[in-house]
C-alpha positions in Angstrom: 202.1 32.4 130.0 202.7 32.5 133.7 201.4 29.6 135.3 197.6 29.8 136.2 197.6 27.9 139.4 201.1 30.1 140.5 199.6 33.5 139.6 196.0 32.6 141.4 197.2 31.8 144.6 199.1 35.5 144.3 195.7 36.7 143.8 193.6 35.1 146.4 196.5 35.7 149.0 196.6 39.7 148.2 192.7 39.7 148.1 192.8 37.9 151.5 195.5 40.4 153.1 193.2 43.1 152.6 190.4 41.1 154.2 192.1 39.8 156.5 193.2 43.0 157.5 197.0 43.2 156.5 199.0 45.2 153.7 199.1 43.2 150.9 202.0 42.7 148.5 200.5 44.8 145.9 197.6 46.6 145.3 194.5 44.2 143.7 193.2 45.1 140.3 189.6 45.0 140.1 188.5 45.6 136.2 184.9 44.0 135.8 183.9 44.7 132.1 179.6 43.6 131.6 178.2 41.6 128.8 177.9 44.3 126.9 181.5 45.6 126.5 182.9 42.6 125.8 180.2 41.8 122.9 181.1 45.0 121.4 185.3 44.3 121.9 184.3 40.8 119.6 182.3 42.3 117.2 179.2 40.3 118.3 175.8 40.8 117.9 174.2 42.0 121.2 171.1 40.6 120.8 172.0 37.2 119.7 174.7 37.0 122.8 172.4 38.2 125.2 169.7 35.5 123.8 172.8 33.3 124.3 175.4 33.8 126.3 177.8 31.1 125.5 178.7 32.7 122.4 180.5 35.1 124.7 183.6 33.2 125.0 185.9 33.7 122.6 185.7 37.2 122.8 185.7 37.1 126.8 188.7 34.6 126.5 190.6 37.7 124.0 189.8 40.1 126.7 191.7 38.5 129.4 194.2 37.7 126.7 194.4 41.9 126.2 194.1 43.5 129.7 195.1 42.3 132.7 193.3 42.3 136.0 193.3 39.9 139.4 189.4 39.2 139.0 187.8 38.3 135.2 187.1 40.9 133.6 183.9 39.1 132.7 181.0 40.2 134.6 178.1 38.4 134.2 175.4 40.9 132.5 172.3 41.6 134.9 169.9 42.2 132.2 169.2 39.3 130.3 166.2 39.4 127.6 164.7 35.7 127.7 162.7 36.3 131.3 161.7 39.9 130.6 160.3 38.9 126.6 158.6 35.8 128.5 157.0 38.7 131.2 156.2 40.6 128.6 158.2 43.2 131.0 157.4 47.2 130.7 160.4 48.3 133.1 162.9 46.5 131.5 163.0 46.6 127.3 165.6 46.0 124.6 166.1 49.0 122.5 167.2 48.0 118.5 170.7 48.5 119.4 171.0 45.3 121.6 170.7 47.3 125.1 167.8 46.5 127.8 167.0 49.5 129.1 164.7 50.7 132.3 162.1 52.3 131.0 161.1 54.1 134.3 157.5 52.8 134.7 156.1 53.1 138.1 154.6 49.7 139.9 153.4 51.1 143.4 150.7 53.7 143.3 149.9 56.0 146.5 147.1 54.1 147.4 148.7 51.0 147.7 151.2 52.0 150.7 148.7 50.9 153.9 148.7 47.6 152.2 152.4 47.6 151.4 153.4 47.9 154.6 150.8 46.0 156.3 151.8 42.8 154.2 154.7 43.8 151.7 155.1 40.3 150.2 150.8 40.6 149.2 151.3 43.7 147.8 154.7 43.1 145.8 152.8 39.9 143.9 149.3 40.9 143.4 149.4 44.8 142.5 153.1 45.8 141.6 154.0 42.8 139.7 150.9 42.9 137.2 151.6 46.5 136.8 155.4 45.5 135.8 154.6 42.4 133.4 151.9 42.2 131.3 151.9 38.5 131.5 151.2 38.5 135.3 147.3 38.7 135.4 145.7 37.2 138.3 142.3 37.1 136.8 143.9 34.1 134.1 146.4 32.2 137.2 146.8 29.6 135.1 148.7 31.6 132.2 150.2 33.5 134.4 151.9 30.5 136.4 153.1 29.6 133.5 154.9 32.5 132.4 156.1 32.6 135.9 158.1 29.0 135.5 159.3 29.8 132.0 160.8 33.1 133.2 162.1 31.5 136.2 163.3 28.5 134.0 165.5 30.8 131.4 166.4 33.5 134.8 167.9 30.5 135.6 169.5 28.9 132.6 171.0 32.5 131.6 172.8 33.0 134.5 174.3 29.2 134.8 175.5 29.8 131.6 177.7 33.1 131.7 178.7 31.6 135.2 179.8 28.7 133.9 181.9 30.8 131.4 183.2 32.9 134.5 184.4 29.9 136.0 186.0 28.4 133.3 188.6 31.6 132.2 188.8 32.2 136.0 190.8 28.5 136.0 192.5 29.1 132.5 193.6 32.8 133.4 193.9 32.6 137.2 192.2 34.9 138.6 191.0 35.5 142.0 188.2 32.4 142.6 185.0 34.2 143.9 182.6 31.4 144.5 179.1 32.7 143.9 177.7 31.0 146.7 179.4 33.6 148.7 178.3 36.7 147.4 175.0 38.5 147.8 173.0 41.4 145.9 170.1 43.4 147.2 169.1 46.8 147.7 168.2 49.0 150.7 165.0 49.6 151.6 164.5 52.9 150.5 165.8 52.1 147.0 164.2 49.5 147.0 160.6 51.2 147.2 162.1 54.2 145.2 163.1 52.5 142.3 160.6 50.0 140.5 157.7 51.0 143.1 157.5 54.5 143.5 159.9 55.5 140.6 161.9 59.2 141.3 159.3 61.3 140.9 156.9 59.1 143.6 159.1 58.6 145.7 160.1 62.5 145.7 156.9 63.7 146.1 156.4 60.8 149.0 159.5 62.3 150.5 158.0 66.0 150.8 154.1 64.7 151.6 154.1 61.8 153.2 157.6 60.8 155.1 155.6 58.7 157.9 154.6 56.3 155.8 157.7 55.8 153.8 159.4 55.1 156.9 156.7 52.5 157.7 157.4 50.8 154.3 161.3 50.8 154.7 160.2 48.8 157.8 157.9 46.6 156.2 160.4 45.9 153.6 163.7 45.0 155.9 162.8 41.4 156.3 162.6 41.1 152.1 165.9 43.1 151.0 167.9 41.8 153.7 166.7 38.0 152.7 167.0 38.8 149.1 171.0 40.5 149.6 171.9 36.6 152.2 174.6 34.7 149.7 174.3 30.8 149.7 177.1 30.6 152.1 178.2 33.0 155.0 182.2 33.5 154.1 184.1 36.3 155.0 185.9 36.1 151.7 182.1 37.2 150.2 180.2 40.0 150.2 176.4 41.0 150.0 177.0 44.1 146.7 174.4 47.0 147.5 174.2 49.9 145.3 173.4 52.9 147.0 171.3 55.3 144.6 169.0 57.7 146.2 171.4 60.1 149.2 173.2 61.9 146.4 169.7 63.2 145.5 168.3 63.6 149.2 168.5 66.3 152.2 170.6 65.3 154.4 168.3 65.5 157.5 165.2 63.4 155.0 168.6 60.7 154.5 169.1 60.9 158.3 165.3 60.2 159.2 164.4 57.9 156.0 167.5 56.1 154.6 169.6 55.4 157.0 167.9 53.7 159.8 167.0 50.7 157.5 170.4 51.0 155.8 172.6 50.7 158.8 170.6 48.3 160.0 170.9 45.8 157.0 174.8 46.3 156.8 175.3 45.6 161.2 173.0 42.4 160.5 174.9 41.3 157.9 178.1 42.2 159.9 176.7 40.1 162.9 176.7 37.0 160.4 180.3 37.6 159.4 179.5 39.3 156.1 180.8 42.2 155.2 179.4 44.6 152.4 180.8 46.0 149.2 178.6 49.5 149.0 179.2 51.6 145.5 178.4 55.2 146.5 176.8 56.2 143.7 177.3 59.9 142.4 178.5 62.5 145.4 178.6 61.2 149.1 180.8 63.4 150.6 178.4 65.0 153.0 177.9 61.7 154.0 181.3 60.1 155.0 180.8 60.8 158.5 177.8 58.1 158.5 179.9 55.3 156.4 182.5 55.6 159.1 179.7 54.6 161.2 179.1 51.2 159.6 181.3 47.7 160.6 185.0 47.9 159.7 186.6 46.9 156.7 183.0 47.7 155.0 184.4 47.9 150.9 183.1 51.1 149.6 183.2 51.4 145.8 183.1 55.7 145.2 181.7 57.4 142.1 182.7 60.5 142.9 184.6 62.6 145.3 188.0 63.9 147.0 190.2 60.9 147.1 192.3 62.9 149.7 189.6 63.4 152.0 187.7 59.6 151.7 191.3 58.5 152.6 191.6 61.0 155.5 188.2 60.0 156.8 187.6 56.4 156.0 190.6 54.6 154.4 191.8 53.8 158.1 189.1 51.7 158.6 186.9 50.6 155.6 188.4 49.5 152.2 188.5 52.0 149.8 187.6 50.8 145.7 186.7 53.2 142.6 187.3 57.0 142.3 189.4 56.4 139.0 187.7 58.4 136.3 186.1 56.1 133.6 186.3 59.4 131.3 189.8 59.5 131.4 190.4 56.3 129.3 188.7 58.1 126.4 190.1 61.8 126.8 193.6 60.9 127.5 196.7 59.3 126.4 197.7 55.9 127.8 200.9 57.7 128.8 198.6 60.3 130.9 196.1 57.8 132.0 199.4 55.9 133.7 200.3 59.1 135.5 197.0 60.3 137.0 196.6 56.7 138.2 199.8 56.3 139.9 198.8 59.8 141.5 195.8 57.8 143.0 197.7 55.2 144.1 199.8 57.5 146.2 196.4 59.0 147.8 194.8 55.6 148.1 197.1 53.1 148.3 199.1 53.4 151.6 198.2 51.8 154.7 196.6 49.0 152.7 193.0 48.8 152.4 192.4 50.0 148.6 191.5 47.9 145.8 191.8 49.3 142.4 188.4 50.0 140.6 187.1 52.9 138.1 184.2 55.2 139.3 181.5 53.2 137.5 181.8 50.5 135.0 181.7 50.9 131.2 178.4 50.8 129.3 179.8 50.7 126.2 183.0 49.7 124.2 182.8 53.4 123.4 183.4 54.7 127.0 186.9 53.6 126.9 190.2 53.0 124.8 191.3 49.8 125.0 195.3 50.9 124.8 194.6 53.1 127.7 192.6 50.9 129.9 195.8 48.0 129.8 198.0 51.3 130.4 196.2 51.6 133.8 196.0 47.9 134.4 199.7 47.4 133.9 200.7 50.8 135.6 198.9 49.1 139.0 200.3 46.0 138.6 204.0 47.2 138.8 203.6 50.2 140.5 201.5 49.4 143.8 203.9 47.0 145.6 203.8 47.3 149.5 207.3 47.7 150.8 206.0 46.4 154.7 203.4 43.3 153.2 202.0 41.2 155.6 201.8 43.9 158.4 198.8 43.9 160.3 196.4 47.7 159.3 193.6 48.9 161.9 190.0 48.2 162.7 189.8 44.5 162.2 186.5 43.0 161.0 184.9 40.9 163.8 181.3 39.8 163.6 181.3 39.3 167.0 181.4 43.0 167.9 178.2 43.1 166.5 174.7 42.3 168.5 172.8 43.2 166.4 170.1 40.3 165.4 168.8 39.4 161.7 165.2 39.6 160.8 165.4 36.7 158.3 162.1 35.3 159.1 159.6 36.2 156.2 155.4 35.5 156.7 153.2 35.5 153.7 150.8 33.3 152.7 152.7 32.9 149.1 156.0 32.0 151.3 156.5 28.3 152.3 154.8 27.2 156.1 156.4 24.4 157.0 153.6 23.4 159.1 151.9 22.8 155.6 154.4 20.3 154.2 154.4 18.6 158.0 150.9 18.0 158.0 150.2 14.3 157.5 153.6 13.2 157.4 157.2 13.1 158.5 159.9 15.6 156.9 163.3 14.8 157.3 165.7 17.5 157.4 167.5 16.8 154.2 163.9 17.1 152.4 163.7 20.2 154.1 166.6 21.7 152.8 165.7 20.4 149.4 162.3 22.7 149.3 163.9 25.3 151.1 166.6 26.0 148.4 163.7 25.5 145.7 161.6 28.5 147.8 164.7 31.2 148.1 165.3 30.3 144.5 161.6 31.5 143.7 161.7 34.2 146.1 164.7 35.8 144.9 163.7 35.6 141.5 160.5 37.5 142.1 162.7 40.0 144.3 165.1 39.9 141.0 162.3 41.2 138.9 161.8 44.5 140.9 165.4 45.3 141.4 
């Protein structure tokens, strides 16, 4: 085995070119394989591993023994059942086969916009959560608060546990370190009312019938998604992950007016921070590559579908381009002819630097791919994609200082901490603080969790 500590600095310095806005010396392999996958690649039972995720590891350990990849292939699962069974959750449900799925419930109702955008935070905990989780009923608080601290408890505990397994094979193997405390998930507004809230259908009608008042509640909800999406730590090695669901199914000019005030907003602010995003474009966005060239430089955008030709052409001079591969291919085709179409993406994609490898979308299922093609690919970019000119310097250099724009980070509810409460009476020193603090985002970004 090649030495782990050798082969990891490799890693983070070719990761590090591209952010740091040089050619690498060969192109980074990004293969991120969920919970699921990898249960199914070991022969596991689903349900037990998702009820307990350390008995993940000996297949996740096989894995990165099987394919190679600069990242672990590992990906923490997003879904785990412990906090939704506790929650007695209706949008989220295991199905027999092991798999939660979203069951498409609706938690906003039309009549509850005026108070959604007068106090978002109000109306997200009294009315949409009890709508999402039967065991959220405010007329028995005392139940309810205490399925809210198991659920929070095993939310928790879940995720501690597969990261802990993350870390671990990211030492044996490594693989590029991405400290968690640097990396962020949230939605945008919009998909953030259109998913659990207003569902597709609510939100399409909204769309058609009422477009004043969803552009009041994008508004309203900023503050939230853009607080939920802030990592631990600001490092321009991490990223705040937003998947973008709802344009490939818009008009252009209801996208224009509707999605992407809110949206360009959220990625400048995090820009002005020093954060960059990692977008995934979900299904078709080339009418909309003009507006992602619009957003700060060296913004990573992950692409379901599209010309590879003309996403380089337009934005591969100054955004880093990931995805476009074709998942399908690794179960129609040959390893031999997997290896050729991807070295005919790398050709597209790869010059100039700025490309990460990455598939269109990631695998649900052990039956979405072929394991013999899949290391095919891996091993194709691996010894194919080596920069002749590494180290050069590329265009459009991220610089959060080109940005003035200024974060609304400052949440008011009456359920969200006042520190002129915990003042009262008594002296607070700062590193109590920080101590409540941490415990408060840690609540608030579990209940924003829960509706993502």
């Amino acid at each position: 085995m090649v030495n782990a500590k050798q082969l990891q600095q490799e890693r983070i310095r070719i990761f590090h070119d591209i952010y740091d806005n040089k050619i690498p010396k060969r192109v980074p392999i990004n293969i991120g394989l969920l919970f699921e996958v990898i249960a199914q690649f070991g022969n596991l039972d689903l349900k037990k591993v998702l009820w307990n995720p350390e008995l993940i590891y000996d297949a996740a350990d096989a894995m990165c023994q099987t394919v190679y990849s600069d990242v672990c292939p590992l990906m923490s699962s997003l879904r785990y059942p412990s906090y939704y069974k506790i929650l007695k959750s209706k949008s989220f449900v295991m199905a027999s086969n092991g798999f939660i799925q979203h069951t498409g419930v609706m938690g906003m109702y039309l009549e509850d916009y005026d108070y959604l955008i007068e106090k978002p935070y109000e109306c997200i905990v009294e009315r949409v959560l009890p709508r999402l989780y039967k065991a959220i009923d405010w007329n028995e608080p005392i139940n309810s608060a205490f399925s809210l601290m198991k659920a929070f408890y095993a939310y928790n505990n879940e995720f501690a546990q597969a990261n802990r397994i993350i870390q671990n094979l990211i030492q044996n193997y490594g693989y590029y370190p991405q400290n968690p405390l640097y990396y962020g998930f949230t939605q945008t507004p919009f998909d953030f009312l259109a998913d659990q809230l207003r569902g597709f259908k609510g939100i399409s009608k909204d769309i058609r019938k009422i477009p004043d008042k969803i552009e009041k509640a994008c508004e309203a909800l900023y503050p939230l998604a853009f607080a939920k999406g802030l990592p631990k730590e600001i490092s321009k090695y991490g990223y705040v992950f937003i998947p973008l669901h709802m344009p490939a199914f818009m008009r252009e000019k209801d996208f224009e007016r509707l999605y992407w005030p809110t949206f360009k907003r959220m990625v400048d602010e995090y820009a002005s921070l020093g954060l960059r995003c990692n977008l995934f474009c979900e299904h078709d966005w080339n009418r909309y590559l003009d507006y992602l060239y619009e957003l700060p430089q060296n913004t990573i955008l992950m692409f379901e579908y599209g010309d590879p030709k003309l996403i380089k052409q337009k934005l591969g001079k100054k955004h880093i381009i990931t995805g476009l591969y074709p998942l399908i291919n690794l179960k129609t085709k040959s390893p031999e002819q997997c290896a050729d179409e991807v070295k005919r993406y790398m050709d597209i994609l790869a010059p100039g630097g700025k490309y990460i490898f990455g598939f269109d979308k990631s695998p649900l299922s052990l039956n979405d791919l072929n394991i013999d093609s899949l290391r095919a690919v891996a091993n194709t970019v691996r010894d194919y994609g080596i920069y002749s000119n590494p180290g050069n310097n590329t265009n459009f250099e991220f610089d959060n200082k080109k940005y003035n724009a200024k974060p609304s980070i400052t949440l008011k509810s009456k359920y969200l901490m006042s520190w002129d409460y915990y003042k009262l009476g008594c002296k607070i020193s700062d590193f109590e603080q920080q101590k409540i603090k941490y415990i408060e985002d840690g609540i608030f970004e579990f209940i924003m969790f829960l509706l993502l």
